[in-house]
C-alpha positions as CSV (number, residue, x, y, z in Angstrom):
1,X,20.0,-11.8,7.6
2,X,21.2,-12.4,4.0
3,X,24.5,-12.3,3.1
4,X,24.3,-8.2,2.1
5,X,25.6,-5.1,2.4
6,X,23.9,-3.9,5.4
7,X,25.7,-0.5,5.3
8,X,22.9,0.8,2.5
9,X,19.1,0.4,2.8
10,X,17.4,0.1,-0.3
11,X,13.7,1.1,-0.9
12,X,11.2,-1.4,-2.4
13,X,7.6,-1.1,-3.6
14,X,5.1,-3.6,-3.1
15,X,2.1,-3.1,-5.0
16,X,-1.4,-5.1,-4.1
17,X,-3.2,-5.6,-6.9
18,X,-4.6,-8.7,-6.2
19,X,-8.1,-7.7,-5.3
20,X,-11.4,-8.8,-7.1
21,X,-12.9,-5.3,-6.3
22,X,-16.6,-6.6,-5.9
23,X,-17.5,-3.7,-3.6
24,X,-17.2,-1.4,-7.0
25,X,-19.3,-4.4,-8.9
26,X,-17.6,-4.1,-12.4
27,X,-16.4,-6.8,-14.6
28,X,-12.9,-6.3,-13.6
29,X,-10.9,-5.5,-10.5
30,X,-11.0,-1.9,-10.2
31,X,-7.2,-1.3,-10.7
32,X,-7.3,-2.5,-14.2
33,X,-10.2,0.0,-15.6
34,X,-9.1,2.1,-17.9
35,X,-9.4,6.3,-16.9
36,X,-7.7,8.6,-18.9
37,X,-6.4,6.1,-21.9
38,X,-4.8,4.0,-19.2
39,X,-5.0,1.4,-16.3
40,X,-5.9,3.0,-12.8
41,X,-2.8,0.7,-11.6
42,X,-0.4,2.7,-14.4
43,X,-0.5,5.6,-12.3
44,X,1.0,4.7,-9.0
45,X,3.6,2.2,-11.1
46,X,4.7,5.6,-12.9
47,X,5.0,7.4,-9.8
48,X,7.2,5.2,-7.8
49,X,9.0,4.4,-10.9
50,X,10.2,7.8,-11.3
51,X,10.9,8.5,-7.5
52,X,14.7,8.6,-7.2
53,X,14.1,6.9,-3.8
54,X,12.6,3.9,-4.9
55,X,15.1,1.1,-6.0
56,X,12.6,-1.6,-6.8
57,X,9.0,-2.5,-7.4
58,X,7.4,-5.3,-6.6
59,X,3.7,-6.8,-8.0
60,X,1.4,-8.7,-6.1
61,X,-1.0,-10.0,-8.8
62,X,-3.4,-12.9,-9.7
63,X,-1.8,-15.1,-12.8
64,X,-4.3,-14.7,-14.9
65,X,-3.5,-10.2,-14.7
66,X,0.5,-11.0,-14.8
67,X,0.8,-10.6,-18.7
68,X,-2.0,-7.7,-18.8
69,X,0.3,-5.8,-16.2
70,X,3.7,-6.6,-18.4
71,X,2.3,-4.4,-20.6
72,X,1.9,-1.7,-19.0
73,X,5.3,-2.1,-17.5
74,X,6.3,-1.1,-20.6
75,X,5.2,2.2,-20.5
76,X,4.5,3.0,-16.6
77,X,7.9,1.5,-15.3
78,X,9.8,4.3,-16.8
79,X,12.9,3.8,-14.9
80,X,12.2,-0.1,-15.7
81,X,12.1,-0.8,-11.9
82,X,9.9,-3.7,-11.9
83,X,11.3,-7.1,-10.5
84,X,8.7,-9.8,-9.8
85,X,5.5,-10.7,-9.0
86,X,4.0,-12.7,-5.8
87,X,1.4,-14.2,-5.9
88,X,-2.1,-13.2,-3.7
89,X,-3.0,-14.4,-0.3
90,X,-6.2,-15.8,1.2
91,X,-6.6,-11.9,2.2
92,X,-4.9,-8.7,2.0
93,X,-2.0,-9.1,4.5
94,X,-1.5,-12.6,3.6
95,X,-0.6,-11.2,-0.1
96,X,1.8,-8.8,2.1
97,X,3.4,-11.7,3.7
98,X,3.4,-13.3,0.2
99,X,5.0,-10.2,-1.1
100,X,7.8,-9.5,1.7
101,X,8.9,-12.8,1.3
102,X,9.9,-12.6,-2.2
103,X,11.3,-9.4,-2.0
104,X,13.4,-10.9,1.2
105,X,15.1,-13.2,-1.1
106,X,16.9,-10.7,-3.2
107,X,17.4,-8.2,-0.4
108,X,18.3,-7.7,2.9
109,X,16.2,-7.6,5.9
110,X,17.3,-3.8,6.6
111,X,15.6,-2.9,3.7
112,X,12.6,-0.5,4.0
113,X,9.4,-2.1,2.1
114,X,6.6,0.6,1.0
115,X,3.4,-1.3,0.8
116,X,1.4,0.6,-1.6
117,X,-2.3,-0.1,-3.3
118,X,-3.0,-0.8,-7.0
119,X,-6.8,1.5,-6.4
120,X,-4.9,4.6,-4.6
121,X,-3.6,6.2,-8.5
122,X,-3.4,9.4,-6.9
123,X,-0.1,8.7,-4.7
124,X,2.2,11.8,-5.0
125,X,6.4,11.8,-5.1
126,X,6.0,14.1,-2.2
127,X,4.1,11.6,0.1
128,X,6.5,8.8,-1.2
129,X,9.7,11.1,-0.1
130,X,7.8,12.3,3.8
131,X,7.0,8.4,4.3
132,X,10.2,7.6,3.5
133,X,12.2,9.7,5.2
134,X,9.8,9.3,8.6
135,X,10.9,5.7,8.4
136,X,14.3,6.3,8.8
137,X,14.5,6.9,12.6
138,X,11.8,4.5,13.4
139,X,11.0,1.2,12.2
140,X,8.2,2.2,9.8
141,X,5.3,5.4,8.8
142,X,1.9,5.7,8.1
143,X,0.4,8.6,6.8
144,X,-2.4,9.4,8.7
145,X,-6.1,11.6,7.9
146,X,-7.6,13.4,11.5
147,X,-10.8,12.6,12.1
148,X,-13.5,15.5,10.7
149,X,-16.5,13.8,12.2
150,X,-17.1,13.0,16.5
151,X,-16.1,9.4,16.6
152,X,-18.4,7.0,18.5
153,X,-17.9,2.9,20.0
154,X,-20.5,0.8,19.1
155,X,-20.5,-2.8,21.0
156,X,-23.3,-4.3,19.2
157,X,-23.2,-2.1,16.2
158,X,-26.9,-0.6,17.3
159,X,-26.7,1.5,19.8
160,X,-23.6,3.8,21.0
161,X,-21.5,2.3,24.1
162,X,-18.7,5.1,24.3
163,X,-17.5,8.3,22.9
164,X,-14.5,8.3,21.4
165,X,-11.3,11.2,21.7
166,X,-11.7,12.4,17.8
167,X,-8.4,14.1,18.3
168,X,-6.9,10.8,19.6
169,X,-8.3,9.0,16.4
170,X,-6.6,8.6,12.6
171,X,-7.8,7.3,9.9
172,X,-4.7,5.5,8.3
173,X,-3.4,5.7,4.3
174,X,-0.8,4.2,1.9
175,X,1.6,4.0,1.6
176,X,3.3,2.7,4.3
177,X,6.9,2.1,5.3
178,X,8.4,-0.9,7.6
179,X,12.0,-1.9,7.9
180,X,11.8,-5.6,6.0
181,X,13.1,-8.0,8.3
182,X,11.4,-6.4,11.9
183,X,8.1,-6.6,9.4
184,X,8.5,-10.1,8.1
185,X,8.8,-11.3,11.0
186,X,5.6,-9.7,12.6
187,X,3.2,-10.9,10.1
188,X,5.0,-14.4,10.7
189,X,4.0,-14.4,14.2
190,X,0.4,-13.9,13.5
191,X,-0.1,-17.1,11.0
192,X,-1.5,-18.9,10.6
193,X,-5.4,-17.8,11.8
194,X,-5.0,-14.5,13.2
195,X,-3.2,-12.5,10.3
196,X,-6.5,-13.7,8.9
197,X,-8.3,-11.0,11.2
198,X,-5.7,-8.0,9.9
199,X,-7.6,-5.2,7.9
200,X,-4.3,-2.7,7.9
201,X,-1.1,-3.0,6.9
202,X,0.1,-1.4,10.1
203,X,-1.8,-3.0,12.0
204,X,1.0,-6.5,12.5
205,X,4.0,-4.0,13.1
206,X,1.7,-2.2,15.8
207,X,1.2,-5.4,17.4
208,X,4.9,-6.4,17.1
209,X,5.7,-3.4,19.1
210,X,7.5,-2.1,16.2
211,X,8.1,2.0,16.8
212,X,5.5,3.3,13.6
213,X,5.9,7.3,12.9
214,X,2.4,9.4,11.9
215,X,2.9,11.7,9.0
216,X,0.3,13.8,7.7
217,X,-2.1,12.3,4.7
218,X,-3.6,13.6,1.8
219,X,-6.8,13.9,0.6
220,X,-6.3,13.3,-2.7
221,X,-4.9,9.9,-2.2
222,X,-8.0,8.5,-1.5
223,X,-8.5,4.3,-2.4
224,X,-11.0,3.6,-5.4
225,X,-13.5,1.4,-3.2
226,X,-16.8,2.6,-5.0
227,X,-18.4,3.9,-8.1
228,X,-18.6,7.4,-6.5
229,X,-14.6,7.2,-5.8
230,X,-13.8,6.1,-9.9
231,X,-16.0,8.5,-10.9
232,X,-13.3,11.2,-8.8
233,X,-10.8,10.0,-10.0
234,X,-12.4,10.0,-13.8
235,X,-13.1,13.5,-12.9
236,X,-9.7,14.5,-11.8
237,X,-8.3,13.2,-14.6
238,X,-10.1,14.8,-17.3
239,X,-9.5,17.6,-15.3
240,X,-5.5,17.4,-15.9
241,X,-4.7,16.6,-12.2
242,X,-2.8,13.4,-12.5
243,X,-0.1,12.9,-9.4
């Protein structure tokens, strides 16, 4: 544990923006179009910038975006928050991993850590505040979306094995909340092939055994994945509904 004042936790942001987007098949990664007169990214930097509960903010960007991004710091990071980037991983948890560890080195491992997305623009101070304060009796939250639709198990992905419990079944959001240190070190012990296999941010402190509170989603923090989703968000925005 560093050398801290353990007494106080403070709350960092860790943005991933180091996806290529493909899926979306535009030029650029999806978090650096431009909706509304600014980048989709912009939005969520604003939001956790103003939260009161949010100490620090943290970037995980390709080099080549770094300089694009300081820019926009200049007007999203309102309460001038940001402190570094890290550099992206192989995949999306290994640019968490990247990410903690940074953030590790100039805080203490009782920190909380709120792994956000770049393409979710939509993120309210409300959810930031209920994921937060969920965290604080447990070792992390998720905020979580019921399933509308039955749920079926597929072994071969052709024909259905097994019916699943839809009431038993969540579909997961950002952003999510882990105590720093108990985090770290479950995304350590899955390098270096199987954190290769992880698809949620959750999903390491799950399989730590780390004790993960449910609070309720929102539908309107939904990720930009495709060109139906940006054109939502386009809409929402010329609309006046920004978070």
């Amino acid at each position: 544990m560093n050398d801290k004042d353990t007494d106080y936790r403070r709350n960092i942001a860790l943005i991933l923006s180091g996806g290529t987007g493909r899926r979306l098949g535009t030029d650029i990664p999806k978090q650096y179009l431009e909706v509304g007169g600014r980048s989709v990214i912009s939005y969520c930097i604003e939001t956790l910038s103003r939260h009161g509960g949010i100490d620090a903010i943290w970037i995980v960007a390709e080099p080549a975006w770094q300089e694009e991004i300081l820019g926009w710091l200049e007007t999203a990071d309102v309460e001038q928050k940001f402190r570094g980037f890290s550099l992206p991983g192989e995949n999306r948890q290994l640019s968490v991993l990247h990410g903690l560890e940074d953030i590790l080195q100039d805080g203490s491992e009782t920190d909380f850590v709120l792994v956000h997305d770049a393409a979710r623009p939509l993120l309210s101070a409300d959810m930031i505040s209920a994921c937060l304060e969920a965290a604080v009796d447990h070792d992390g939250a998720i905020p979580v979306l019921p399933m509308k639709d039955t749920v079926y198990c597929s072994g071969d992905g052709h024909r259905i094995t097994s019916l699943l419990d839809r009431g038993a079944v969540f579909a997961g959001q950002a952003p999510e909340a882990f105590v720093l240190g108990k985090y770290l070190e479950a995304n350590r012990s899955l390098l270096p092939e199987r954190i290769l296999q992880i698809n949620g941010s959750t999903e390491p402190a799950v399989m730590a055994g780390m004790d993960i509170a449910m609070i309720p989603g929102d539908e309107k923090n939904f990720k930009i994945t495709t060109k139906a989703d940006l054109e939502r968000f386009r809409e929402l925005i010329n609309q006046g509904k920004r978070p």
